[in-house]
N, C-alpha and C positions, 0 to 999 in steps of 0.2 A: 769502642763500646764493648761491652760487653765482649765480647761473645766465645761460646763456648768453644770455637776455635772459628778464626774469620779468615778468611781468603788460604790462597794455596802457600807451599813454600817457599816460590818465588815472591810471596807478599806480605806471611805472615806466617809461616812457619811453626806452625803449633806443635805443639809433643804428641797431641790426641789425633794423628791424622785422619781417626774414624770419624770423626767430626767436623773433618775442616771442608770450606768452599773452595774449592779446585778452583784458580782464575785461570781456566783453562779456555774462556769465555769470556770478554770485557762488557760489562751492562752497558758500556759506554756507545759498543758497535749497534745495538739496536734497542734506544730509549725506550722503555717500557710507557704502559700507559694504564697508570694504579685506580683502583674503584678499590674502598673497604667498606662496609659497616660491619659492627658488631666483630664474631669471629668468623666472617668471611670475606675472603679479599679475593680479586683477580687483576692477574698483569696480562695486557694483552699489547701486540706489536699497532704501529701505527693505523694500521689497515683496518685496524681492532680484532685481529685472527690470534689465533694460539696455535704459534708453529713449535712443531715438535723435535727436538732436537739437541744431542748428549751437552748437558750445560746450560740447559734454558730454562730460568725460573719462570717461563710466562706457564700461566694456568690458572683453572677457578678452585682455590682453597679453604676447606672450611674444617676447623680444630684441627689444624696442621695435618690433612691429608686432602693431594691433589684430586680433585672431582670430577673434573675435564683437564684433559692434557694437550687436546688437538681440536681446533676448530678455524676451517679454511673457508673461505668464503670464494664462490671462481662464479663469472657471468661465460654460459656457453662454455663451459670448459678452460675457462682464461681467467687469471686471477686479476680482480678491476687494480687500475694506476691508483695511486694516492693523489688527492689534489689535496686537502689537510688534513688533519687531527689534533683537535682542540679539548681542553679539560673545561668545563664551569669556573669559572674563579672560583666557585663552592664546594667545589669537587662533588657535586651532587651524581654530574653525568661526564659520559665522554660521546664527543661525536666526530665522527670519519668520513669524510665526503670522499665519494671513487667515482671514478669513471674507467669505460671500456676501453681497451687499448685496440687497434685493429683487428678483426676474427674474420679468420677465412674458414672456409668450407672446401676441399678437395683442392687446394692453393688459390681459390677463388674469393676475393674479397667481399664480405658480405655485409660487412656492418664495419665504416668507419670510427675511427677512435672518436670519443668527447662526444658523443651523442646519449648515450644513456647515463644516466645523473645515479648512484643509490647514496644512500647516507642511512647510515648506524649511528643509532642512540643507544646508547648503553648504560646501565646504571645497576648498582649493586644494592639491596632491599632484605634484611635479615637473614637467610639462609640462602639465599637465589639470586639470580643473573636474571636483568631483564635487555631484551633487544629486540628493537622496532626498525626494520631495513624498509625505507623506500627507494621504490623502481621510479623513476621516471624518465620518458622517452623525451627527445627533443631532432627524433629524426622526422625528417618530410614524407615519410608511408610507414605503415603498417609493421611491426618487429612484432618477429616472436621469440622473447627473452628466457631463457633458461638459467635458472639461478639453481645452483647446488653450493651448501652445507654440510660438508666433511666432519665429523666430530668421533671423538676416542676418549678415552679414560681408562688410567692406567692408577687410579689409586695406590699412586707412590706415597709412602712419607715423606715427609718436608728434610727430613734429612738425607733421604735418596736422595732428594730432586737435589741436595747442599750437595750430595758426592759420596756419601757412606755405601760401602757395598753390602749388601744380604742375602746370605746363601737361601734362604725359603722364601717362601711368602706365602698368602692363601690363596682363596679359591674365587676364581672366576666365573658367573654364573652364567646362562643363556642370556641372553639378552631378550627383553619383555616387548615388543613391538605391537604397538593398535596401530589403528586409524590418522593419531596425531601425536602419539608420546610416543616416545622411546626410554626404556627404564635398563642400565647399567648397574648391575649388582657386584659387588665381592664380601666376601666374611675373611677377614683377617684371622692369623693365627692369636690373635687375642679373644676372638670369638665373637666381636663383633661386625654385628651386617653394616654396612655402608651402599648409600645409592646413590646414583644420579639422574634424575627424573628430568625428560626435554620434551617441552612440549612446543606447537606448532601452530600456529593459525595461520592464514587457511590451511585448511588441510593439504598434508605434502602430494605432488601427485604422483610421488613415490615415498615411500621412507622404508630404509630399513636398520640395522643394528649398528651400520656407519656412515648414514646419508640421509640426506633430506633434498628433494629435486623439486623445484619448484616452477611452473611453466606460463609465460603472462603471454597474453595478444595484448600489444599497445599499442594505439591509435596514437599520430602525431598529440604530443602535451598531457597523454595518459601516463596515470598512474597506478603501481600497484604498490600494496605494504604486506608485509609479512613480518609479525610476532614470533619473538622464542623466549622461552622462562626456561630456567637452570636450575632447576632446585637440587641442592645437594643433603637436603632431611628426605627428599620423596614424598613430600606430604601435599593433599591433594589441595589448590590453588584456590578452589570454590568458583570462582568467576571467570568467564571467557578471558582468555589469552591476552586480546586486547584490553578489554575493560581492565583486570589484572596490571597492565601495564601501566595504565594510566591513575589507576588507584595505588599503584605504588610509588609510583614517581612523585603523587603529591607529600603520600607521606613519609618520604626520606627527604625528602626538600622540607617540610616541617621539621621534619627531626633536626635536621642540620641549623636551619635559622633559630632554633629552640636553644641548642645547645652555644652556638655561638652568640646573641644573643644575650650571654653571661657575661661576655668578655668587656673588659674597656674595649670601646674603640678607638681605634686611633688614626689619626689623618695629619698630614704633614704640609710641608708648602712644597714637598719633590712628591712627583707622581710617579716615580719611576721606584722610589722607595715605598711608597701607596701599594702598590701592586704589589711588593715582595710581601709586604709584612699582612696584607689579605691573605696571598696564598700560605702565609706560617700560617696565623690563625687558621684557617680554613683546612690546613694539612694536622694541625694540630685537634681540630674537632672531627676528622675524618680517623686519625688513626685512635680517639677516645672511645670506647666500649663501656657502656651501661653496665657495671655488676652488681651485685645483692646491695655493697659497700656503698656503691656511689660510681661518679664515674672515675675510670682509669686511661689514661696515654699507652695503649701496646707501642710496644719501642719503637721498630721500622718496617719496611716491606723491598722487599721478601721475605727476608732469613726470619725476622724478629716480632711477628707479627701476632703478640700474645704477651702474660705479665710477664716481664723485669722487674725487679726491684730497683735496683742500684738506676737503672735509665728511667724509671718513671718518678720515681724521688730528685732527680735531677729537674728533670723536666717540671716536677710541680713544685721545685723551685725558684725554676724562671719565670713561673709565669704565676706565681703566688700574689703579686699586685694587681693582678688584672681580673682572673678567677679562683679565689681561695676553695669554689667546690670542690677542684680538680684536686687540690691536697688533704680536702677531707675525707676525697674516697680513695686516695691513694692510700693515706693512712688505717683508711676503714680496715679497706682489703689487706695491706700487710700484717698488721694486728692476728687479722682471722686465720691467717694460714704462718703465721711465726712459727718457728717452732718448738714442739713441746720434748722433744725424746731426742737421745742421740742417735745417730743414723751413719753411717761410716760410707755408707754408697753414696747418700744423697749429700755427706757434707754437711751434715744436720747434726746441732746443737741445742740446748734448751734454751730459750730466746734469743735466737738468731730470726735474722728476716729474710725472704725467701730471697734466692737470686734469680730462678726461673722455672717456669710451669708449660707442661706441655700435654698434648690430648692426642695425640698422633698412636699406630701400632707399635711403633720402636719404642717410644716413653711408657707404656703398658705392658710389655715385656721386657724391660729394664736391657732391653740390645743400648738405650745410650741410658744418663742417670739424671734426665733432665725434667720425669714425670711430677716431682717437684724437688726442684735441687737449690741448695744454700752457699754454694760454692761461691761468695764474695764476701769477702775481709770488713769493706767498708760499707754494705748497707745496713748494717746495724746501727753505727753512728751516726750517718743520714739519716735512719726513721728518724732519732731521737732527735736528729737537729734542727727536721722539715716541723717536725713535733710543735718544739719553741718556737720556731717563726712561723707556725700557722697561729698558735697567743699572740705573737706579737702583734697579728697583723690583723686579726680579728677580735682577740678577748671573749673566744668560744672557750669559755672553761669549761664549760658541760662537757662538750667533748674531750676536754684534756684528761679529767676527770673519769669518764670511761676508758681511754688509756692509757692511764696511770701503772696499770698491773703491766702492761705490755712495756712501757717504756721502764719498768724498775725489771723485767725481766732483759731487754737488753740491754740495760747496763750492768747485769750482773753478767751475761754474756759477756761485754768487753771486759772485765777484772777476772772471770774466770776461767773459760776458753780462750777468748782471744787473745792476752794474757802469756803465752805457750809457757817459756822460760819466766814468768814472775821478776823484768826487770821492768817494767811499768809504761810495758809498750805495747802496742796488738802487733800481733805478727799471724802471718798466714802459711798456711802447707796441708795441700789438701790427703786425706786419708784415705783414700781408697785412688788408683791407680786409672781407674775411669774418670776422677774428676778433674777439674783444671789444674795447670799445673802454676799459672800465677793467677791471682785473685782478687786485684786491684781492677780498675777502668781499662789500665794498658793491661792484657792481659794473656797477649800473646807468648811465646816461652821463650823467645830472647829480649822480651824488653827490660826486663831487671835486670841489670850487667853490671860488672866494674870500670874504670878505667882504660883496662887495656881489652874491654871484649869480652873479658870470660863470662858465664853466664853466672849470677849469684847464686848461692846454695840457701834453703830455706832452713827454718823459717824465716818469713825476712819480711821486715819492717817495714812498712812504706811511709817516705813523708808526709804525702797526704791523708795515709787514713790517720795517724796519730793527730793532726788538725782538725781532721772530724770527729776525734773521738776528745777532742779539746772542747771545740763548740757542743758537741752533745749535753757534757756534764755541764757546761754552760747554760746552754737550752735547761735539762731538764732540773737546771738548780731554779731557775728563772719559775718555770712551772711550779715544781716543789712549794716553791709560796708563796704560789697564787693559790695554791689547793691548801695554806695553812698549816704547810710543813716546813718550819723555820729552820727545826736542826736540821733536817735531810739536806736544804738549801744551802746552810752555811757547810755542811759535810761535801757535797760534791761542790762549791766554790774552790774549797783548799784544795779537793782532787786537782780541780783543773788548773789552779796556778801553780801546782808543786809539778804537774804534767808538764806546763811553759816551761818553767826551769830546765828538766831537765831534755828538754827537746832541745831547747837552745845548745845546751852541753853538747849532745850526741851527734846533731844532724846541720850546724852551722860548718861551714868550711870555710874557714879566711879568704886560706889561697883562691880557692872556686868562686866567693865570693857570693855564694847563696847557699841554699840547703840540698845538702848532698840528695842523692834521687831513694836508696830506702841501707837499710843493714841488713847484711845479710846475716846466717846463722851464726855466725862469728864473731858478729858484730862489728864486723868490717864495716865501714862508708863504703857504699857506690858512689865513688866519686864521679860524679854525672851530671852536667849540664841540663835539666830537662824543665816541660814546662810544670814539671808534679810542683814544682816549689810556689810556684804560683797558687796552689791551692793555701798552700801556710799563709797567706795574704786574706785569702777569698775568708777562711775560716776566725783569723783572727789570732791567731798561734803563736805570728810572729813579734817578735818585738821591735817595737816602734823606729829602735835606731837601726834594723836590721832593711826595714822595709827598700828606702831608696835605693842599695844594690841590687838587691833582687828585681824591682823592677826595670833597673838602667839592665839588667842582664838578659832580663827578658824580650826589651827593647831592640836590644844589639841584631846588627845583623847577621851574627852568627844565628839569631833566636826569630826574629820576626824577617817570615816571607816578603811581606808587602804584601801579602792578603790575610798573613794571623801569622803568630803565635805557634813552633812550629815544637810539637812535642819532645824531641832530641835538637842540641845542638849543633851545627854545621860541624861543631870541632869535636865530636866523639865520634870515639872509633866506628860505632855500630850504627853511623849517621847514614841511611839512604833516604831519600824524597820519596820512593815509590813505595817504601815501609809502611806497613798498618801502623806501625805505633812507634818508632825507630825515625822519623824526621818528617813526616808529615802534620799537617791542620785539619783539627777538629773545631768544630762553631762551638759545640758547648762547652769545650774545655777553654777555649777564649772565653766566652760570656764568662763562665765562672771566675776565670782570674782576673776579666773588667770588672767586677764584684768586688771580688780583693785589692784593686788599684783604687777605688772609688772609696773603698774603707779606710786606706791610708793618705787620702786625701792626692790621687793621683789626674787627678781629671785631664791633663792632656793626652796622657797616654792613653786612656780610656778611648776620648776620641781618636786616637791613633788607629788603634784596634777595629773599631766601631767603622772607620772610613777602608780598611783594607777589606775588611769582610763584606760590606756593601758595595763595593767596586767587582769584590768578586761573583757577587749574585749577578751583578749585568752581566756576564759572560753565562749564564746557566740558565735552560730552558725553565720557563716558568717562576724563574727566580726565585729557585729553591737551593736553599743549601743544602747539601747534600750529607750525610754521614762523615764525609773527612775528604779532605783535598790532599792530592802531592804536594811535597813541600818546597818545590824548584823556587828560586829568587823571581820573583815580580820583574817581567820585563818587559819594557814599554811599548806600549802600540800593541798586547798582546794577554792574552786574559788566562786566568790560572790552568794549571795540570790536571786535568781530574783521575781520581782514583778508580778504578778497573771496578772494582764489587762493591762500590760504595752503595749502602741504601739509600734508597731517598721514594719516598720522603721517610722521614728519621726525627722522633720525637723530638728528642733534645738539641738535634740540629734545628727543625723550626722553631724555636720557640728563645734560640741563640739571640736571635735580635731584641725579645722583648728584657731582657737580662741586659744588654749593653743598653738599649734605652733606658730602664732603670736606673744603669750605674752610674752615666752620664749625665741626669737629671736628678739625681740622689732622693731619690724618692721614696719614702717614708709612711710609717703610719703610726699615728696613737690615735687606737679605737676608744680608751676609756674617754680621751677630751673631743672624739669627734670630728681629729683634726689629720687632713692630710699634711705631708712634711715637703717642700722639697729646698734638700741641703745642697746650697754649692751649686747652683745647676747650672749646666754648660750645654749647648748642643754643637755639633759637627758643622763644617762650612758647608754641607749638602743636606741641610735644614735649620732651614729661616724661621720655621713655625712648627708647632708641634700643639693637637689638639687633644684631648684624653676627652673621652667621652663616656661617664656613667661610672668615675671612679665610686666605688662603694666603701663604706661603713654599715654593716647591718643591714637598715632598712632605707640608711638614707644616702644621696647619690651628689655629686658634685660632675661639673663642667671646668673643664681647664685649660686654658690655651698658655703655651710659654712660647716667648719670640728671643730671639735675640736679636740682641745691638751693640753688634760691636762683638766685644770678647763678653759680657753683660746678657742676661737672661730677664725679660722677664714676665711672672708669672700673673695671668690675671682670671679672674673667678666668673666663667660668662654664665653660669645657672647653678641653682641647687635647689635639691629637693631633700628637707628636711631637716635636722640638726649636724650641719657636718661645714668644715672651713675647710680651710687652704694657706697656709702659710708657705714662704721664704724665706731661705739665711743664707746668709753669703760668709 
């Protein structure tokens, strides 16, 4: 993914080490437990605590600065056992049930374990943190229970807490102490004040700048509850602690069925795939944020949890059959913030599309260049080609129409800028020293290499973006006239087939027997095994006799794990499993190239793909796919590698599955007749039935169930509302 430099050098080895996430710490040794909305999120440890310590993303986050850093929950001095920790399938809330572990007094036993019950509900609501803890006794007399509430804030940047070191910082203030709050202050060397406002019900029968004690007499089967709100604006609540609590939890539980709600639903004859593909969607509307535009997918959590371009253009890719909103405010929002000026720190060109934005003290004093930075090659070609397939799937020309000026500005970006050398290829190399040093999806600074390992010299060409910047003029010739611009239309057609041509020339390799991995400045081939070629499929670049090696090579077991599609080959030099981008699986970069197998008429393979990657959710808590897996061989009786700093949840990894269902079901759309499409369709031996509920055209909605029988699909129409079909072709 992205990222502006991801894991350490044992993993991913960036050039920018100012930037990079030290896996000095595996996410894996202690599972987080995510709550977002909006632009605030918190990771908290099972327990639901925020322990504090060098390497730990847990904390409550809001426009990428830490709010609380520390929050330890202990009964009597003892920190209670975990009996579970569960999320909502909605991800609305998290709850924690604990009990006491033995507690003595002067080595004297005073309270046996399993007797006192608490449970935390937690739930994340605009700016603030809600949690409702009950006491409950289940001993045979009288306990007096002592609860304390540890809490600290260290209003790190989001890139401190990633690992970047910073010689200053600002200022710390008194701490504000009443009756029932406690108010955390700092002002940054940007000048802005920052707070963390905690408030209390009942009142603590202590508080002060780092605690809250709170004391119950419980009678056998008695109960006590105790309220706490996290606000990180400081803004004051209006309503009691508890009421608060309860008024908010309704409505982020609104919000959330509101927003998901949009989505097809989908239900299968496997319930074990039910459950994954709830918790994408459900991960998918939890990491979406409300902006001016419409709504947006923030990329992942931790590290990513704010706009991407390149990862939420993917992402409302996948899931463009299901909810087209998501690509109209994807689009809204990149449009607004394109860019207009060159910029040499930020990587900024005149229509270019953003690659990432940040709200933090180090992005406002330009310590990194990420306040809004353009540093990616290929989201420019993406708007343009998310663009076309949002017409396609809609026939929203209004909107295209309003974009029009935005998509003729980044295609004059790819002929102008991207362009470097004028041999009729985008190539990338960033310009200022702060920014990334490769610019592609793999983006780490040994994933572009030759043959024998060397690292390529820029600028240097990548397979894939020339495929996207193929389908862009594609797209945006398609658009062109539909808006009644014939010549523009037939002008970028000849672009993009004179573009085939010579892609074919440059970046086919007999011998390798697919499309070499990018050109370096030289115009060398990296001759490279890797999964980027699969994009030349997804995109449609390749030519037709080219397609069946590329996918048998994909296939190979040099290339597929047994749970995906593994970015580098087994047989290049620079091949490790535990590599960020050098021999590992990513979910979305599989969905994408089942895209591209289904376009060439690939459909076993597809379910190939489709059955590895869903064998691997049953090995993963929650059955979430994770931002990328190791790429060890699939080995029996034993469930995949997982990766050390992998996010999750991770935009374009949830939403992986609904791309392979797509591809596998060839599913279509012409909005002008009304008609859904689906071409070819196949599904997996680990579903029998497959339901689509509330597919949309416009205003009007269709029911669809497809079964299969046998090798055989098929599809049948159980409701509709309004003017809209359903066809099949085989």
């Amino acid at each position: 993914m992205n990222k502006e430099a991801v894991a350490s050098a044992a993993f991913a080895n960036q050039a920018s080490p100012q930037f990079s996430i030290p896996a000095a710490r595996s996410l894996q040794e202690r599972p987080a437990r995510v709550l977002k909305y909006g632009d605030t999120f918190a990771l908290f440890d099972p327990n639901g605590d925020i322990v504090s310590m060098p390497g730990s993303p847990e904390g409550i986050f809001y426009h990428d600065t830490r709010h609380l850093s520390h929050l330890r929950l202990s009964i009597s001095g003892m920190r209670p056992m975990l009996l579970s920790s569960a999320m909502r399938d909605d991800n609305a809330a998290l709850t924690c049930d604990l009990t006491n572990p033995d507690l003595y007094r002067s080595e004297n036993l005073v309270l046996e374990h399993d007797l006192i019950h608490l449970r935390r509900v937690k739930f994340v609501w605009k700016s603030a943190t809600f949690e409702r803890i009950a006491v409950r006794s289940f001993s045979e007399k009288r306990e007096q229970i002592v609860v304390q509430l540890e809490f600290a804030a260290d209003f790190a940047d989001l890139f401190e807490v990633r690992g970047s070191h910073r010689d200053r910082h600002g200022t710390f203030h008194p701490a504000q102490v009443k009756a029932d709050t406690a108010k955390i202050s700092y002002t940054g060397l940007d000048g802005r004040l920052r707070e963390t406002l905690l408030r209390f019900a009942p009142q603590p029968r202590e508080l002060d700048a780092n605690k809250a004690i709170f004391q119950f007499d419980l009678k056998p089967r008695d109960r006590a509850v105790v309220f706490i709100e996290i606000r990180c604006d400081a803004r004051s609540a209006g309503l009691p602690a508890s009421k608060q609590f309860f008024a908010s939890l309704r409505e982020s539980r609104r919000a959330l069925r509101r927003s998901a709600s949009r989505a097809t639903a989908i239900a299968t004859s496997n319930d074990v795939f039910n459950e994954g593909i709830r918790r994408a969607i459900a991960d998918l509307y939890m990491l979406t944020t409300d902006l001016p535009e419409g709504p947006y997918p923030y990329a992942g959590i931790p590290w990513f949890s704010t706009v991407f371009g390149r990862d939420a253009l993917v992402t409302a890719m996948q899931t463009l059959w299901a909810d087209p909103l998501i690509t109209r405010g994807v689009l809204g929002h990149l449009a607004a913030t394109q860019a207009t000026v060159k910029d040499d720190f930020a990587d900024a060109e005149p229509g270019k599309i953003l690659h990432e934005a940040r709200h933090g003290e180090m992005a406002a004093l330009g310590e990194v260049p990420f306040r809004r930075y353009y540093g990616s090659v290929d989201a420019t070609p993406l708007f343009v080609m998310l663009a076309g397939a949002y017409l396609e799937r809609t026939a929203d020309v209004g909107t295209l129409r309003q974009l029009w000026p935005n998509i003729e500005a980044a295609l004059r970006w790819i002929d102008v800028y991207g362009d470097r050398d004028r041999d009729g290829f985008v190539e990338y190399g960033r310009r200022s020293e702060e920014g990334l040093v490769n610019q592609g999806w793999k983006d780490s600074n040994d994933s572009i290499f030759h043959a024998d390992g060397s690292l390529a010299r820029g600028p240097i060409a990548l397979v894939e973006v020339q495929g996207y910047v193929f389908a862009a003029k594609r797209a945006a010739a398609s658009i062109a006239r539909r808006l009644g611009l014939a010549d523009r239309a037939s002008s970028l057609d000849r672009e993009a087939e004179a573009l085939r041509r010579r892609f074919d020339a440059a970046f086919w390799d007999e011998p390798l027997g697919t499309y070499v991995l990018a050109l370096d400045g030289d115009k060398r081939p990296c001759r490279v095994r890797s999964s980027n070629a699969g994009h030349a499929l997804f995109t449609g670049i390749a030519l037709p006799e080219r397609a069946a090696r590329v996918v048998n090579g994909l296939m190979s077991s040099a290339s597929y794990s047994g749970w995906g599609i593994r970015t580098i080959a087994t047989s290049e030099s620079r091949y490790n499993p535990m590599s960020y981008h050098n021999g590992s699986v990513w979910p979305h970069d599989n969905g994408l190239i089942a895209l591209g197998f289904a376009r060439y008429g690939f459909r076993r393979q597809v379910i190939q793909v489709f059955k590895g990657l869903f064998d691997a959710s049953n090995y993963i808590d929650l059955r979430r796919l994770p931002e990328l897996l190791c790429g060890f061989s699939r080995l029996r009786t034993q469930g995949p590698t997982f990766y050390p700093v992998a996010c999750s949840p991770q935009a374009w990894a949830a939403t992986a599955p609904l791309a392979l269902l797509q591809a596998c079901t060839g599913l279509r759309f012409d909005p002008e007749n009304r008609h859904v499409i689906f071409n070819r369709p196949a599904l997996p031996e680990f579903l029998g039935e497959v339901k689509l509920t509330g597919l949309a055209i416009a205003d009007a909605k269709i029911d669809v169930e497809l079964r299969r029988t046998g090798t055989d699909v098929v599809v049948n129409v159980l409701s509709r509302q309004g003017d809209i079909w359903a066809t099949s072709t085989s």
